[in-house]
ROFI-673450 format. One record per atom (N, C-alpha, C): atom name; z, x, y. Coordinates in nm, 3 decimals, m for minus. Each point is the difference from the previous one (the first is absolute). Layout:
<atoms>
+------+---------+---------+---------+
! atom !       z !       x !       y !
+------+---------+---------+---------+
!   CA !       Z !       X !       Y !
...
+------+---------+---------+---------+
</atoms>
This chain:
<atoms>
+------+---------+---------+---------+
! atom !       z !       x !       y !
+------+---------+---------+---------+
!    N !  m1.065 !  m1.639 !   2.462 !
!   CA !  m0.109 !  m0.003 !  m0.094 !
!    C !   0.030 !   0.100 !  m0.112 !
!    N !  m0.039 !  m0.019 !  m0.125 !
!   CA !   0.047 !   0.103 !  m0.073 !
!    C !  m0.082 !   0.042 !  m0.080 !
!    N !  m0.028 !   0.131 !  m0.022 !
!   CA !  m0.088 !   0.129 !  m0.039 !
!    C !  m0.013 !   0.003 !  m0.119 !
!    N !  m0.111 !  m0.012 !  m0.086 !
!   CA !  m0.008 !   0.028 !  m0.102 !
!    C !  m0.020 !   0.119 !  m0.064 !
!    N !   0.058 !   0.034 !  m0.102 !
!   CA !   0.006 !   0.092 !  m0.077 !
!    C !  m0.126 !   0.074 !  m0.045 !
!    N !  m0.106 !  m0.038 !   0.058 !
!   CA !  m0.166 !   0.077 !   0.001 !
!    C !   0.047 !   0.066 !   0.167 !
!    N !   0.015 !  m0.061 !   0.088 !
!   CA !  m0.032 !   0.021 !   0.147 !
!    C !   0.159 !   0.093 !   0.020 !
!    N !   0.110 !   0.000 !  m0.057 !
!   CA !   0.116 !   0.074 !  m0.007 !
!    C !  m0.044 !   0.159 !  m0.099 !
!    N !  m0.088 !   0.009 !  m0.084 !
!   CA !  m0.005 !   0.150 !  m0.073 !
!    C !  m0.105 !   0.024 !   0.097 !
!    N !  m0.096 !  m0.033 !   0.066 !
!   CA !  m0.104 !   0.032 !   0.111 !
!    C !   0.063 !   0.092 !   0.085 !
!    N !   0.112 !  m0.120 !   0.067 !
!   CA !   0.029 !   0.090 !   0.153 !
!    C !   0.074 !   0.095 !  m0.027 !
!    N !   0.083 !   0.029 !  m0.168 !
!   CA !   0.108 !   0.098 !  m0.045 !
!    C !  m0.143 !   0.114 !  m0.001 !
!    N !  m0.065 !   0.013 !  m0.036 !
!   CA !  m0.123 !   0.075 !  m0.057 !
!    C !  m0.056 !   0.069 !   0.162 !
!    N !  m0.025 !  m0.101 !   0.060 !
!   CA !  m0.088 !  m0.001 !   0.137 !
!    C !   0.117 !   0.099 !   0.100 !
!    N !   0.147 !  m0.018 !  m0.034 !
!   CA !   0.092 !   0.076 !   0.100 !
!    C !   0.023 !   0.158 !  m0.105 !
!    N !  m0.023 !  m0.020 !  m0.121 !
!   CA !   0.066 !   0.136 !  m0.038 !
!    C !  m0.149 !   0.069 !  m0.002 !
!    N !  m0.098 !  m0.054 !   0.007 !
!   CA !  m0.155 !   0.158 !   0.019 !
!    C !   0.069 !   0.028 !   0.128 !
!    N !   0.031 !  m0.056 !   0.077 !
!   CA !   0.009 !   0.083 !   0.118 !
!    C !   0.105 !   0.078 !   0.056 !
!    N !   0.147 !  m0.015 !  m0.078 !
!   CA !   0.090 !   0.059 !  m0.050 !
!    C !  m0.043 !   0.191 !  m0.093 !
!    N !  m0.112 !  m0.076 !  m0.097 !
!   CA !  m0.069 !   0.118 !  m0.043 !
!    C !  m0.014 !   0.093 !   0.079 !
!    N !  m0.108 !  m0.081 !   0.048 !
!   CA !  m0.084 !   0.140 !   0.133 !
!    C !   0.108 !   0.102 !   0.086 !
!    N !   0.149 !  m0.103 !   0.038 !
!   CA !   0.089 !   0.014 !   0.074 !
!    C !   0.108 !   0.168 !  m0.087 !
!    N !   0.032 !  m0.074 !  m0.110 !
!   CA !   0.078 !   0.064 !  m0.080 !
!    C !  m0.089 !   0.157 !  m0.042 !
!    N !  m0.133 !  m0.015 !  m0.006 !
!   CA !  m0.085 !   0.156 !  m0.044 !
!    C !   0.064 !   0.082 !   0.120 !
!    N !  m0.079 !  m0.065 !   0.092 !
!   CA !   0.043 !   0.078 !   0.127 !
!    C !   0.108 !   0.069 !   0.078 !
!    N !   0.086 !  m0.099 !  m0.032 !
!   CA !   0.162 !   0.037 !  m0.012 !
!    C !   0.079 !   0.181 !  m0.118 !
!    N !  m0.113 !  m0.084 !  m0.126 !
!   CA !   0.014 !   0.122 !  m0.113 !
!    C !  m0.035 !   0.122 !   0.063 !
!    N !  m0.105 !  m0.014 !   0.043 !
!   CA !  m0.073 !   0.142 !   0.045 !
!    C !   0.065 !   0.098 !   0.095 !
!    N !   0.036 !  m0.097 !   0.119 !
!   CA !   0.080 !   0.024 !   0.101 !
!    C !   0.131 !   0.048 !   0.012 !
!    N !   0.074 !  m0.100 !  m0.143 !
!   CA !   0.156 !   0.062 !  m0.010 !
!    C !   0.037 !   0.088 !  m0.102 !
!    N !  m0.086 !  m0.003 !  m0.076 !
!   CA !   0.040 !   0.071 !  m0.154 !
!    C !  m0.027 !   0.143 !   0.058 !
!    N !  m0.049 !   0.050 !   0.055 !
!   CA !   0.018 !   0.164 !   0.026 !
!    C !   0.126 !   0.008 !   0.074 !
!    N !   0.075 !  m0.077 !   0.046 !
!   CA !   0.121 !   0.056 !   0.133 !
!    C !   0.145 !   0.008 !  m0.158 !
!    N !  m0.046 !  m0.020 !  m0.082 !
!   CA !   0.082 !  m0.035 !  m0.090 !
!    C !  m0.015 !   0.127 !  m0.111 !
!    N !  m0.150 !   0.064 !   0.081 !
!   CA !   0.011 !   0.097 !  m0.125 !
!    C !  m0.070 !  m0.051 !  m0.136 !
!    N !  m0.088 !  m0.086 !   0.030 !
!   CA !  m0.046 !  m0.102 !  m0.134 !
!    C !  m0.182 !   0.035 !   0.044 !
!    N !  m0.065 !   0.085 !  m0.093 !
!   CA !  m0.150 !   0.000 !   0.044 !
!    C !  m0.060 !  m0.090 !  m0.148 !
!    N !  m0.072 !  m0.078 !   0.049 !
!   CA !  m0.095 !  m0.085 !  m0.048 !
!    C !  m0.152 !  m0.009 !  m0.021 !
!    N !  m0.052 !  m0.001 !  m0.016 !
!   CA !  m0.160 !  m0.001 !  m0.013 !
!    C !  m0.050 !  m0.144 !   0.070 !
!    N !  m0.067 !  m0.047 !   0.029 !
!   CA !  m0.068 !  m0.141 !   0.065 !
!    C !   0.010 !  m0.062 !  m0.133 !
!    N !  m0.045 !   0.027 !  m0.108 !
!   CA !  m0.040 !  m0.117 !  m0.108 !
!    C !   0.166 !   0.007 !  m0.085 !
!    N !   0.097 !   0.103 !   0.056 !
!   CA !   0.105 !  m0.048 !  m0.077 !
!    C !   0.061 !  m0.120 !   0.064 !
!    N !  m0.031 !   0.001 !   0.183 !
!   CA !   0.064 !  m0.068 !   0.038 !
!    C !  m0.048 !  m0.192 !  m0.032 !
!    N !  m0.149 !   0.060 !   0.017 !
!   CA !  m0.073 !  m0.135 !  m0.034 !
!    C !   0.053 !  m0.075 !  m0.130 !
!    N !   0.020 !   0.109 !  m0.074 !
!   CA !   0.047 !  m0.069 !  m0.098 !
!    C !   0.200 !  m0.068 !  m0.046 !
!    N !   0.049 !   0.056 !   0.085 !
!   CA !   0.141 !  m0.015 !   0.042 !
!    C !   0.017 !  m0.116 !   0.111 !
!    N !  m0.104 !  m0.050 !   0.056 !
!   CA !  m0.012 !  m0.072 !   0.116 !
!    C !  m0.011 !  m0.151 !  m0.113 !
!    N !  m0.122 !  m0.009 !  m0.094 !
!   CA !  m0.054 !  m0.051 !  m0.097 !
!    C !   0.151 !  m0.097 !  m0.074 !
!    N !   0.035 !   0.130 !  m0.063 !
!   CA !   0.131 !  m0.081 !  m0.087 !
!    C !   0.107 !  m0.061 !   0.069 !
!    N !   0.027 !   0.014 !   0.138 !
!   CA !   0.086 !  m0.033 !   0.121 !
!    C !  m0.037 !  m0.137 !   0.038 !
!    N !  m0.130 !  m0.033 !   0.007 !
!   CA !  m0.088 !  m0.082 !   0.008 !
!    C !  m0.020 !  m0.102 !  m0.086 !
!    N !   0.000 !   0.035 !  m0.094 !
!   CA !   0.016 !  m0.120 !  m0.137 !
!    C !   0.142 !  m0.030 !  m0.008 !
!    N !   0.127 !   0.042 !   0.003 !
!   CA !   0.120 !   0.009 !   0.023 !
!    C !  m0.033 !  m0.108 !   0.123 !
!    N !  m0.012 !   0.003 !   0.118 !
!   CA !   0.024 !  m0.041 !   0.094 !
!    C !  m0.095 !  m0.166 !   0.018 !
!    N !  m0.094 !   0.024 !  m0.082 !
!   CA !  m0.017 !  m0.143 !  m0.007 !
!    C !   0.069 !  m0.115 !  m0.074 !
!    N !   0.004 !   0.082 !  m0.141 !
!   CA !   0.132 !  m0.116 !  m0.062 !
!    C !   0.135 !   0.007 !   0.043 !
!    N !  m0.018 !   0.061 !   0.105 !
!   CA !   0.173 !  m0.041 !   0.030 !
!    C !  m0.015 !  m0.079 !   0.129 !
!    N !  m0.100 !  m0.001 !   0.083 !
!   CA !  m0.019 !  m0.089 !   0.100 !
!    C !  m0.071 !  m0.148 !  m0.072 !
!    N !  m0.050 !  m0.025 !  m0.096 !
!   CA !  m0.022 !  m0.115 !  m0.049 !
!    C !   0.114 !  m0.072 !  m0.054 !
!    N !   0.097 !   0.054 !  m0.077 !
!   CA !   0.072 !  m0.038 !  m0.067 !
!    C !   0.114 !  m0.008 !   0.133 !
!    N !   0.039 !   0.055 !   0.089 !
!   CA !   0.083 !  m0.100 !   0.153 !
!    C !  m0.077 !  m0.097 !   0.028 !
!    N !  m0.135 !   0.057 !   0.033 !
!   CA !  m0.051 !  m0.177 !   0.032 !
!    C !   0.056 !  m0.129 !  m0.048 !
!    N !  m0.046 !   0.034 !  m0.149 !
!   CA !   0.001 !  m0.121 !  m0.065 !
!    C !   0.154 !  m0.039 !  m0.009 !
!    N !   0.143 !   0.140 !   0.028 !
!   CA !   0.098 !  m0.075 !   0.012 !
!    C !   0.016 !  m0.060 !   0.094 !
!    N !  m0.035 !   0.040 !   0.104 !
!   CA !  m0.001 !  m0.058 !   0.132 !
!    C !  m0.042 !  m0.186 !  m0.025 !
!    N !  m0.144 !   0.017 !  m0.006 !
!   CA !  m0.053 !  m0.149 !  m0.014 !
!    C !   0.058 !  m0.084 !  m0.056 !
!    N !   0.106 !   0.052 !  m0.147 !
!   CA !   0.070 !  m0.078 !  m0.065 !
!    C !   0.110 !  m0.068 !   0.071 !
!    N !   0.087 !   0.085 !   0.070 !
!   CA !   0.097 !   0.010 !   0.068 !
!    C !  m0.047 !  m0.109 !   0.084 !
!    N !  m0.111 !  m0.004 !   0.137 !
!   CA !  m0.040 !  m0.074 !   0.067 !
!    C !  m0.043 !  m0.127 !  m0.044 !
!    N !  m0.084 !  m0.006 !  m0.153 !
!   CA !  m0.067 !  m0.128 !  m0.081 !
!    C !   0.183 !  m0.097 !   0.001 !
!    N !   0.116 !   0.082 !  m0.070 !
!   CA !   0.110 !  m0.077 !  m0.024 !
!    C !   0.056 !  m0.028 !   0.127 !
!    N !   0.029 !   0.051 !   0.100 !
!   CA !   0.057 !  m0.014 !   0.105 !
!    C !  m0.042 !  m0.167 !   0.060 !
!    N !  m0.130 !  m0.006 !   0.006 !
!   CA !  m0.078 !  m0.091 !   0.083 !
!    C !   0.003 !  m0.131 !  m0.092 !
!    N !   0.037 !  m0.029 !  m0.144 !
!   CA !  m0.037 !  m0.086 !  m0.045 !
!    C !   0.158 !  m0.066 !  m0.023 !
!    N !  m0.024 !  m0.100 !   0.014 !
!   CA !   0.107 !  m0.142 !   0.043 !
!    C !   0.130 !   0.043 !  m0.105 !
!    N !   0.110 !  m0.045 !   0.042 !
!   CA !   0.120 !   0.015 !  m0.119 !
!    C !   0.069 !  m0.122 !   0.005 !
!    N !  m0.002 !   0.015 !  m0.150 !
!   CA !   0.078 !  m0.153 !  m0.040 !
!    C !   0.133 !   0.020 !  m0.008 !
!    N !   0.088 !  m0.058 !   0.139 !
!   CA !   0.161 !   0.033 !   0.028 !
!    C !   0.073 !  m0.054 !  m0.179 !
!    N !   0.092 !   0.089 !  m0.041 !
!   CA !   0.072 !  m0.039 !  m0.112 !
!    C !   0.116 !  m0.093 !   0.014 !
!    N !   0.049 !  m0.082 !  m0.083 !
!   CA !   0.056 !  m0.105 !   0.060 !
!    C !   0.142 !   0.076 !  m0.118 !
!    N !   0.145 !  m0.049 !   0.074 !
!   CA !   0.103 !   0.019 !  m0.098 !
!    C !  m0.021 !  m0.135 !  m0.096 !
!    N !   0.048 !   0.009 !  m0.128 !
!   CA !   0.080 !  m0.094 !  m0.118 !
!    C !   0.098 !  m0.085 !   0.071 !
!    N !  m0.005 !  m0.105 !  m0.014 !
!   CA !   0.131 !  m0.035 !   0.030 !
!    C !   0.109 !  m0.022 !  m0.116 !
!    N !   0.097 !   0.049 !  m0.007 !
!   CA !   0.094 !  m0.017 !  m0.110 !
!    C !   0.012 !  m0.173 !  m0.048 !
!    N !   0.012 !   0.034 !  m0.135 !
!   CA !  m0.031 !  m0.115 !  m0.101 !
!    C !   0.143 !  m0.085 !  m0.002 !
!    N !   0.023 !  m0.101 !  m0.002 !
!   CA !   0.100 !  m0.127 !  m0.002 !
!    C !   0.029 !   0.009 !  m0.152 !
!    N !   0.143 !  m0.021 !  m0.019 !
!   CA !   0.015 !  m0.046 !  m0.112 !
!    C !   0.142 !   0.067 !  m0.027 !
+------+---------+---------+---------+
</atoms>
């Protein structure tokens, strides 16, 4: 069945908030072992641009993907040789 491009930026959208939540937490957690202190709203906001980043780049595989899959599945017309001309 194949996904349309409304219901494909959804689930890109629907997997990276929760990537969000994932990635703050991660910030908070790892950025001090590194020697990196942060504030909550720097991270919120570093989480943010990671986040917009991360959706157009998971939409834009989708849609190569689907392409990839749309051509794969649809019929091919075998090419035939010329046959050399008489004369």
């Amino acid at each position: 069945m194949k996904q349309s491009r409304l219901m494909s930026l959804v689930e890109s959208v629907a997997n990276v908030i929760v990537g969000y939540g994932v990635a703050v937490v991660t910030q908070i957690v790892i950025f001090p072992v590194f020697g990196l202190h942060t504030t909550l709203a720097q991270n919120l906001k570093m989480g943010a641009v990671f986040t917009l980043v991360s959706i157009a780049r998971s939409f834009a595989l989708r849609r190569v993907f689907e392409a990839i899959r749309v051509r794969s599945s649809s019929p091919r017309i075998p090419r035939t040789k010329s046959l050399p001309k008489e004369g």
